[in-house]
Every structure is written in C-alpha cells, then in structure tokens.
KESE-808041 format. One line per field, with one value per residue: residue number from 1; x, y, z of N, C-alpha, C in turn. Coordinates in steps of 0.05 Angstrom, whole numbers, plus 5000, padded with zeros to 4 digits. Example, Ala and Ser with C-alpha at 12.3 -4.5 7.8 and 13.67 -1.06 7.14 Angstrom:
REM residues 2
num = (1_2);
n.xx = (5264_5257);
n.yy = (4886_4955);
n.zz = (5156_5142);
ca.xx = (5246_5273);
ca.yy = (4910_4979);
ca.zz = (5156_5143);
c.xx = (5264_5258);
c.yy = (4934_5001);
c.zz = (5156_5157);
//
This chain:
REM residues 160
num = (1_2_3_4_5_6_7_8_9_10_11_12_13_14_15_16_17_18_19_20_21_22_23_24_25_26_27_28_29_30_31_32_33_34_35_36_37_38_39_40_41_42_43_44_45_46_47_48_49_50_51_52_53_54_55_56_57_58_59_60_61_62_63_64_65_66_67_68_69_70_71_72_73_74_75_76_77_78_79_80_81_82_83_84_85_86_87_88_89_90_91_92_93_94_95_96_97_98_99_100_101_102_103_104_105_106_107_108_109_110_111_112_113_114_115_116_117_118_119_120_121_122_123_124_125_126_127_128_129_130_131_132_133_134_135_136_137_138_139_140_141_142_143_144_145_146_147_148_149_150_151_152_153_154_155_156_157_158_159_160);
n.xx = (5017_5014_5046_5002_4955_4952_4960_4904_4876_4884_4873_4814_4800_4817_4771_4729_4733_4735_4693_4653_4659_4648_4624_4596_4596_4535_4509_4450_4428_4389_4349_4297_4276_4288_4310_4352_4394_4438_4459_4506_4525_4505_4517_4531_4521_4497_4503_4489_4555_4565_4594_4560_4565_4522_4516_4534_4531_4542_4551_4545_4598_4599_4619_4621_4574_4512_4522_4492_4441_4438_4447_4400_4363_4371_4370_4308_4285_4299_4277_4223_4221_4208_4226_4295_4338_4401_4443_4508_4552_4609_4671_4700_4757_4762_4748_4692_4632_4606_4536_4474_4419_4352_4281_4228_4186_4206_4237_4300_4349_4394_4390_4335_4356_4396_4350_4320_4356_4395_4441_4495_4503_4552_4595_4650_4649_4594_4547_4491_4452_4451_4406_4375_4396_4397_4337_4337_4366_4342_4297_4310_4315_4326_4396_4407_4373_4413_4482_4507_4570_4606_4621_4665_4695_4707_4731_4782_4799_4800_4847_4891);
n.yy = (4976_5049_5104_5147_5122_5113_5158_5184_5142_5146_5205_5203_5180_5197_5244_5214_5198_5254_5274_5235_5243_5295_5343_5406_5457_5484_5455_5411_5346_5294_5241_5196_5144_5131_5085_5091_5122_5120_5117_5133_5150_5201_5256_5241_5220_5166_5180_5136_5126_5169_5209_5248_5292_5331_5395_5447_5416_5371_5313_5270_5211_5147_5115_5140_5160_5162_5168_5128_5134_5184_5164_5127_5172_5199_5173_5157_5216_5210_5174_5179_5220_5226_5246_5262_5330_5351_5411_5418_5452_5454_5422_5372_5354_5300_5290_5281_5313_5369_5387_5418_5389_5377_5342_5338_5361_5404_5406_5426_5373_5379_5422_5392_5361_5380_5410_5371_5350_5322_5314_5380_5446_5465_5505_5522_5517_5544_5585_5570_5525_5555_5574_5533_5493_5519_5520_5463_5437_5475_5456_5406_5357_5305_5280_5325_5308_5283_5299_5318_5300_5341_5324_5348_5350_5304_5277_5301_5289_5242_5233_5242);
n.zz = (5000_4982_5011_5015_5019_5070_5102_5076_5100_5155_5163_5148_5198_5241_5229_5230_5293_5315_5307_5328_5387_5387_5422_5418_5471_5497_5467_5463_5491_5489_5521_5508_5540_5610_5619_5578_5610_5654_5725_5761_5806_5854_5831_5781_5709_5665_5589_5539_5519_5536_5592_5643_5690_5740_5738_5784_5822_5891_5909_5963_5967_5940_5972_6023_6073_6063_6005_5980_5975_5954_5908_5896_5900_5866_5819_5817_5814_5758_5739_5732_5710_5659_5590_5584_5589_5575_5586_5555_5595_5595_5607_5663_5706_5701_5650_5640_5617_5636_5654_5659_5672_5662_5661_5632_5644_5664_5706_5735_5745_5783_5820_5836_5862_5908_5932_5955_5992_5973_5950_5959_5949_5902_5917_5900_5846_5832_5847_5840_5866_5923_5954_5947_5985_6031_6045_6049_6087_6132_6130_6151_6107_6069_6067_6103_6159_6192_6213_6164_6126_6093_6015_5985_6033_6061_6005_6012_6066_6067_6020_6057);
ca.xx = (5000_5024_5033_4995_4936_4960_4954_4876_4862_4883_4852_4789_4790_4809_4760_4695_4737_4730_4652_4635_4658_4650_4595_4585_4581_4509_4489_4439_4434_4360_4346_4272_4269_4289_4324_4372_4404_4447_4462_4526_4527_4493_4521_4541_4503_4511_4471_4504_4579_4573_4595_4556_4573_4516_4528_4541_4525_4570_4533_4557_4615_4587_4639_4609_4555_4492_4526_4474_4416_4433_4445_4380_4349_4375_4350_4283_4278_4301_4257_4196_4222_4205_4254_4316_4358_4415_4453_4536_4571_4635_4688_4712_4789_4764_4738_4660_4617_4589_4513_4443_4403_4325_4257_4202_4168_4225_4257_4322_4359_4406_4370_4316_4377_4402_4328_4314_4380_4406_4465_4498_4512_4580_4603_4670_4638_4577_4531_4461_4432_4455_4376_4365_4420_4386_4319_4335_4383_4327_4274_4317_4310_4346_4423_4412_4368_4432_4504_4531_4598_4613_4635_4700_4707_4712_4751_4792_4806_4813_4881_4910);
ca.yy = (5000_5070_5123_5163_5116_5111_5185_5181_5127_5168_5229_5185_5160_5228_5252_5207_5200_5271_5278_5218_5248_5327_5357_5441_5477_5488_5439_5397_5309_5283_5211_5197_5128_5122_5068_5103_5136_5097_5134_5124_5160_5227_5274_5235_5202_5168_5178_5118_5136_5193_5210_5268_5312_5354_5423_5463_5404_5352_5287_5238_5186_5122_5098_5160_5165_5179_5158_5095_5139_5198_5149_5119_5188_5207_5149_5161_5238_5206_5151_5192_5254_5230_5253_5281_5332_5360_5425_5413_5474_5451_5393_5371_5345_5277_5295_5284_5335_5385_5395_5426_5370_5378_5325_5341_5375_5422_5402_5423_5353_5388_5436_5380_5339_5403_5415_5349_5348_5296_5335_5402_5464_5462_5538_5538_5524_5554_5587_5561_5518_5559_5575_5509_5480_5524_5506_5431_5446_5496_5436_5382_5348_5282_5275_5344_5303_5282_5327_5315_5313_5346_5309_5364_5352_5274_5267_5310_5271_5206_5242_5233);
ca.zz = (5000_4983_5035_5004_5023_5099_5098_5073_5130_5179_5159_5156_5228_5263_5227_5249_5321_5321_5299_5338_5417_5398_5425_5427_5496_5497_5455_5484_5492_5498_5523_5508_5558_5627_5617_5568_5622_5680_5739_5767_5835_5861_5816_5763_5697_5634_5565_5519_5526_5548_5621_5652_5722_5738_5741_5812_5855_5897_5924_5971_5946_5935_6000_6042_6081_6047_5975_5968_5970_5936_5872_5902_5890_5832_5793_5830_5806_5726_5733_5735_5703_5627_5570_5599_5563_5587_5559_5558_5597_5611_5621_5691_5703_5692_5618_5641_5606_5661_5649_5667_5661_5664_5657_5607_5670_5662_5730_5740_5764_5803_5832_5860_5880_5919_5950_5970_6009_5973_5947_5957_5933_5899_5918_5891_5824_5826_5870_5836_5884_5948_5968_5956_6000_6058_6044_6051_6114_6148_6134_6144_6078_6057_6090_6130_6180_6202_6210_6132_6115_6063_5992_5984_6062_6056_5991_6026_6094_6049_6019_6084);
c.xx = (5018_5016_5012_4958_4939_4955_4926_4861_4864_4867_4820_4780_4802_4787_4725_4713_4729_4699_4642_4629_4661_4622_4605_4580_4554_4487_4471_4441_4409_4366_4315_4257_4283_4318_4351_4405_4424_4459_4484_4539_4505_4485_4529_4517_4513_4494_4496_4533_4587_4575_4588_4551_4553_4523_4523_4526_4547_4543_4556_4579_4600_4600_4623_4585_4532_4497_4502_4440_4408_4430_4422_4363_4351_4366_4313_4270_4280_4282_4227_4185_4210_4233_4270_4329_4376_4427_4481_4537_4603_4649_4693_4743_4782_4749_4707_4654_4600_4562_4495_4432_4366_4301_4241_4181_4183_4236_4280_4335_4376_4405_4352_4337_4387_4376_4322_4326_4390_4433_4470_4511_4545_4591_4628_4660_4617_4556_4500_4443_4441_4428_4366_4371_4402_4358_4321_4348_4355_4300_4286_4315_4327_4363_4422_4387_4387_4463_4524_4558_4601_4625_4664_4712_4716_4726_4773_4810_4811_4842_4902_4919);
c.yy = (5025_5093_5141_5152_5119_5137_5183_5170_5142_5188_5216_5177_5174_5234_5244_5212_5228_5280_5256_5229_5272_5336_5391_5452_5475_5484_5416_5364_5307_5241_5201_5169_5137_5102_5072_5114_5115_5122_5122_5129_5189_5250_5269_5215_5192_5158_5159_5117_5153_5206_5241_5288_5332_5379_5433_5452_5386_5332_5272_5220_5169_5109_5112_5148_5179_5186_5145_5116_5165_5192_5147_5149_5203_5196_5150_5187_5224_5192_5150_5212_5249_5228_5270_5297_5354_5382_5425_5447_5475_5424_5385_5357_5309_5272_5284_5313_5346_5392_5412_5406_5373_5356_5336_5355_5387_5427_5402_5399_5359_5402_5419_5357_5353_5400_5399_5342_5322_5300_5365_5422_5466_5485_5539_5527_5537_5566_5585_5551_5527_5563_5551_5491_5489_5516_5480_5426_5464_5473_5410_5351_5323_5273_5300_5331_5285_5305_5313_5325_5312_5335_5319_5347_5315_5271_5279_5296_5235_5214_5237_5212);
c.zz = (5000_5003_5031_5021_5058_5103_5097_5098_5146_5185_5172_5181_5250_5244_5236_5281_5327_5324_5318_5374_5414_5404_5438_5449_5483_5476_5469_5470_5505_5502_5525_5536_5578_5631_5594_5584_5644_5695_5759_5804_5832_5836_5786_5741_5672_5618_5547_5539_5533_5579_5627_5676_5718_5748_5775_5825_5866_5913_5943_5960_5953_5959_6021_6050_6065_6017_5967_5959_5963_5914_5876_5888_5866_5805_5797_5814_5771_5719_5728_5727_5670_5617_5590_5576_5580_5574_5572_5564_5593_5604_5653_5677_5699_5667_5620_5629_5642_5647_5671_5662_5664_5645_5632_5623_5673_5687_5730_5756_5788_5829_5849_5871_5907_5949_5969_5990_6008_5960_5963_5941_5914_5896_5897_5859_5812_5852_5852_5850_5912_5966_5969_5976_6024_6054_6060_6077_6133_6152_6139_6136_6079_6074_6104_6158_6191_6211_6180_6134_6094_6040_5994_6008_6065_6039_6000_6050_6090_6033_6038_6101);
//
C-alpha cells in the first residue's frame, strides 16, 4: 500500500473519532426512555457513552455516608422525570461533560437533587443551588436530617 493511502486512512479516522465524541458547549443530549440513562452515583450520569457531572452540585461518594441513597434518588427523580435533556457547559478534570440537566416537567435535576437534600451546593463552582441547599438544611431534607459531611470535606480527609 502506498503512503499516500495511509495518509487518507488516517485522515478518515480522526475525522469520524473527532465527529463521533464532539459535542458544542450548549448543545443539548435528549434521552427519550428512562432506561437510556444509568446513573452512576449522586452527581454523576451516563447517556450511551457519554459521562455526565451535573452542574454546581456535589453528592455523597458512593463509599460516604449517604452515597447509596443519593444514587437511590437520583435514579428516583430520572425515573419519573420523562425525556431528559441535558445542555453541555463545561468539562471537569476527569473529561466528564458538566451539564444542566432537566425532565420534560422542566425540573432542574440538580436543583431537586440540591432541595431534597440529597446533594449540595458546589460553591467553589457555582453558586446556583445555594437557596436550595438552605431550604433543605432549614427543613431538614434528605442527609441534612443528620450532620453531613461534606463530599469536598471527605475526599479530602481520604488524601490523608
């Protein structure tokens, strides 16, 4: 085979690799079932192959305290929410897409993850759900009818 062709292939296969995992900031990703979706922990989800961190919250680790049943509620709020569709902001350091995600009842997921007090706010990225955070804390909601430790504050104290 002439290089010439080796050259072509290539081209050819960055070019779908590229088209197949780019997706647009603030383009959006619909999943019309339920069952499309798999929910991986709290804060975390995934549409196909695609790994998605919602936006300015922090859940539980899955080791933590109050991990089992933030996933628990997270699949609970999807499972009921309809079509999901999420709109891409961001990356994180582990190349997950950062989203908004919202139901077909135009429920912010994060936001009723936040309320419910089954997450929290994630300040140093965002202050969106901070009224929600006290809400769910002032009624104690979800893990604030206990004393939560914080996600940061636990991956944190597992460094050591």
């Amino acid at each position: 085979m002439n290089w010439k062709w080796y050259i072509i292939i290539l081209l050819l296969i960055a070019i779908f690799w590229s088209s197949a995992y780019q997706f647009t900031f603030g383009q959006s990703i619909y999943a019309s079932d339920p069952t499309e979706i798999t929910v991986v922990d709290g804060d975390t989800i995934r549409m196909g192959e695609t790994r998605i961190r919602l936006h300015g919250v922090d859940a539980p680790e899955m080791r933590q305290a109050g991990g089992r049943d933030a996933r628990s509620r997270l699949r609970a709020i999807i499972a009921t929410g309809g079509v999901l569709s999420c709109v891409f902001l961001d990356r994180d350091r582990y190349q997950r897409f950062v989203a908004k995600c919202f139901t077909n009842k135009k429920i912010d997921i994060g936001g009723e993850m936040v309320r419910n007090g089954y997450a929290f706010a994630y300040q140093a990225f965002s202050r969106d759900y901070v009224v929600d955070e006290h809400f769910a804390k002032e009624n104690r909601l979800g893990l604030w009818r206990g004393e939560p430790v914080m996600p940061w504050v636990w991956r944190r104290s597992r460094l050591k």
